[in-house]
N, C-alpha and C positions, 0 to 999 in steps of 0.2 A: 160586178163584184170588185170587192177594193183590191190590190195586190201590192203588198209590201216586200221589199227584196228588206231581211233585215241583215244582212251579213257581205257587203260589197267592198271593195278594196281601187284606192286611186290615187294616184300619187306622179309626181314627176321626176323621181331621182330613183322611183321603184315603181312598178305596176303600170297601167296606162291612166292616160290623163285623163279628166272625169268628163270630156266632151265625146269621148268613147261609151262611156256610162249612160251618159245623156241616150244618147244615140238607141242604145241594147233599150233602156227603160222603155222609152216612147214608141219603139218598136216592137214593145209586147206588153203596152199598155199598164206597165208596172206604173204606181204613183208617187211611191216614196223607197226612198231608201239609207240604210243604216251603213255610214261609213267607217270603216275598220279599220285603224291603223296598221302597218304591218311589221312583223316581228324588227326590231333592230333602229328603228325610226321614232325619236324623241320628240324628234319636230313635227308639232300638230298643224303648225301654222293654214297648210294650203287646205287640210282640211275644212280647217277652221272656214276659210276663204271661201270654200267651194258651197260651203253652208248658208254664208255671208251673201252670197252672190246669187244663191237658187233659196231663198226664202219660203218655208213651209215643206218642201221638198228632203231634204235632209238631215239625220242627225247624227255626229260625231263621236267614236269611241275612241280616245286616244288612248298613247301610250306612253307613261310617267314611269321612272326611275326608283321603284319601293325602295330601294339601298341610299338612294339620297338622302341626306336630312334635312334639308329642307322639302321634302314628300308632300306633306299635308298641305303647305305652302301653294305648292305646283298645283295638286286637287285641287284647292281652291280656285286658282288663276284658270285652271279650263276649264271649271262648272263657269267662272263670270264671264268667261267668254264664248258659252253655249253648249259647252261641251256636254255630252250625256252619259257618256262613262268611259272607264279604263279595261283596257286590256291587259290579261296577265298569259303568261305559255307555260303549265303546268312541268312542261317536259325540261326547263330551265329552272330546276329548284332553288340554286344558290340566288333566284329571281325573285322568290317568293317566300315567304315562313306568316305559318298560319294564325302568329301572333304578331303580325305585321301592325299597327296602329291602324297601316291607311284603308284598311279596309273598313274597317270599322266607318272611319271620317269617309270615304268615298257613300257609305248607306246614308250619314247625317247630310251629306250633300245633295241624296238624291240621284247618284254618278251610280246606273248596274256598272256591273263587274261581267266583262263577257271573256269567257274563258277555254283557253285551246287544251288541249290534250292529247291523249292516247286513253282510252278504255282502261287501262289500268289505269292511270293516270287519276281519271275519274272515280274509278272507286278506290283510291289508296284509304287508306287510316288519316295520312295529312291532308287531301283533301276535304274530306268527312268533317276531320275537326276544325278545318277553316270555316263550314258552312256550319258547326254549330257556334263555333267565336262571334257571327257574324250575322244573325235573324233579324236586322233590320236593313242588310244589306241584300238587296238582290242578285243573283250568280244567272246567268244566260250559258247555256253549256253551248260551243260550236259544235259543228258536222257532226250532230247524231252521239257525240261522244265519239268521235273516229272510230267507226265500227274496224275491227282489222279487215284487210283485205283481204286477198287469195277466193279459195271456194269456201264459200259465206251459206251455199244454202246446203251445206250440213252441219249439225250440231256440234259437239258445244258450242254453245254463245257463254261461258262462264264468265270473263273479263265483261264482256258488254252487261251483262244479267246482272253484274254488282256495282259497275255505274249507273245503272237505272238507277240503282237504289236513291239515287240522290234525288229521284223524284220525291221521298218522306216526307225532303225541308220543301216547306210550301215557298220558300224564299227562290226557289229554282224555276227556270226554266230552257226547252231546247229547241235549238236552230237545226231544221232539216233543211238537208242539201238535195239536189238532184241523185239519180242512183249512179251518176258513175262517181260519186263519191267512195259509195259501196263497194260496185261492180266491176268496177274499173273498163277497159275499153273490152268488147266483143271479137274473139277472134276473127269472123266474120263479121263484117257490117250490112247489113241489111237495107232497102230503100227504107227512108222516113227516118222515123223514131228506132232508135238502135237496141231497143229489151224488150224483153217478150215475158220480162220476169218481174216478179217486185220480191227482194231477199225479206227477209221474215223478222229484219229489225225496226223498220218502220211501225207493223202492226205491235211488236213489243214496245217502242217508248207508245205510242198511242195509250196500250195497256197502264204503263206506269205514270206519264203523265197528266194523261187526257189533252185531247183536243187545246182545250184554251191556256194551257202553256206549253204549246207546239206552234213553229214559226217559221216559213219559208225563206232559203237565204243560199241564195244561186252561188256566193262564191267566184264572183268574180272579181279579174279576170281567170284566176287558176281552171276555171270550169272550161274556157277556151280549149282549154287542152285536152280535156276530157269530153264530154257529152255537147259541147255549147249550152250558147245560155238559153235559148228558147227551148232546147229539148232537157236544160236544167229543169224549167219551171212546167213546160208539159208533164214531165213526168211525176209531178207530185202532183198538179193539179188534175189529171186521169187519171188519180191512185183508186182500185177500187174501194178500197177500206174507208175511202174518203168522202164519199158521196153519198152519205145519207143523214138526213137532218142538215144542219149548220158547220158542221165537221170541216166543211171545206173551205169555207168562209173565215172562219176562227184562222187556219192556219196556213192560209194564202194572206190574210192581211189584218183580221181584228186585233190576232194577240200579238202582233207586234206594233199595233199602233197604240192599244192600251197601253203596252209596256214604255214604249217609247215616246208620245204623247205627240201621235199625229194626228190629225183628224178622221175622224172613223164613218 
């Protein structure tokens, strides 16, 4: 089965350097993976580099300056130089406005837009209207929509319930993380695999999305910290909801090689 991490992060001046990467992939037979620039960091370059250097392997989401004016400029200079989309962090608004140009020019480029938040975040009214400004532009939502943490498996899910909703725009799709994205770490640690649980927002974007824009993305290194990276990608790939038909296939690695244009 093909296995696509689409949401990894590596860097030299932040995060670990991507021979660490290398390392986690090969040792859990992941094939590709999508590098994510990280919040505060302009400089695409090493990603760029690391793309450069591991051919087929790779593709880069960086991150561009929307207040700049020369914005569109910049879009341009990292689609010519490989890049495959921009990062935006919701939770930084004076970062973003939903009448921004470069979103728009990031869709004509062909550049997704992958995108952080909070659950509110996700379903505000200005996000809503960025994704209708923008239907030829495709939006990748990170971690699940940041499900809130704390105790997750009692209800309300209201905040998460109304960022689904941006499954509507077909222009959308979301990156599932491991569950200690969710769950956060187990008072207890158990031998093996540390959850005995699966919280009940996975089965809900599965409902609003479906399968084929659903997309595994371990989140590393942050996951280090929480679950690791192997018991990141175990635990989605021995998700039960997951395992019947092609379900699990789709969203260990089809739909983000579709999305992203790796080989499938």
């Amino acid at each position: 089965m093909l296995i696509v991490d689409s949401h990894v992060h590596t860097g030299v001046n932040w995060s670990e350097p991507v021979d660490v990467l290398l390392y986690q992939m090969e040792s859990n037979q992941v094939a590709h993976a999508v590098l994510a620039q990280h919040n505060g960091n302009y400089d695409n370059s090493y990603l760029l580099d690391c793309m450069r250097r591991h051919p087929g392997q790779f593709k880069v989401v960086g991150l561009v300056d929307l207040n700049d004016s020369a914005r569109i400029k910049n879009l341009e200079s990292l689609s010519k130089q490989g890049g495959s989309g921009i990062r935006i962090n919701l939770r930084k608004e004076n970062e973003w406005d939903p009448d921004n140009p470069a979103f728009k020019a990031a869709g004509e480029l062909g550049l997704i837009v992958s995108v952080i938040g909070r659950a509110e975040n996700f379903a505000s009214t200005r996000f809503k209207q960025l994704l209708d400004n923008c239907p030829k532009t495709h939006f990748c939502l990170e971690h699940l929509c940041r499900s809130p943490g704390g105790d997750v498996s009692k209800p309300p899910y209201d905040a998460f319930e109304a960022a689904l909703e941006c499954a509507r725009w077909p222009n959308t799709s979301v990156k599932v993380p491991g569950l200690g994205e969710i769950l956060g770490k187990p008072h207890l640690l158990p031998t093996g695999y540390p959850y005995d649980t699966v919280p009940p927002h996975y089965e809900m974007a599965k409902r609003a999305f479906g399968v084929q824009r659903m997309m595994w993305g371990s989140n590393f290194p942050p996951c280090a910290a929480k679950e690791g990276y192997r018991n990141a990608l175990d635990g989605v790939r021995k998700m039960p909801l997951l395992q019947g038909g092609d379900d699990l296939e789709w969203v260990m690695g089809k739909t983000a090689a579709k999305l992203w244009g790796f080989p499938s």
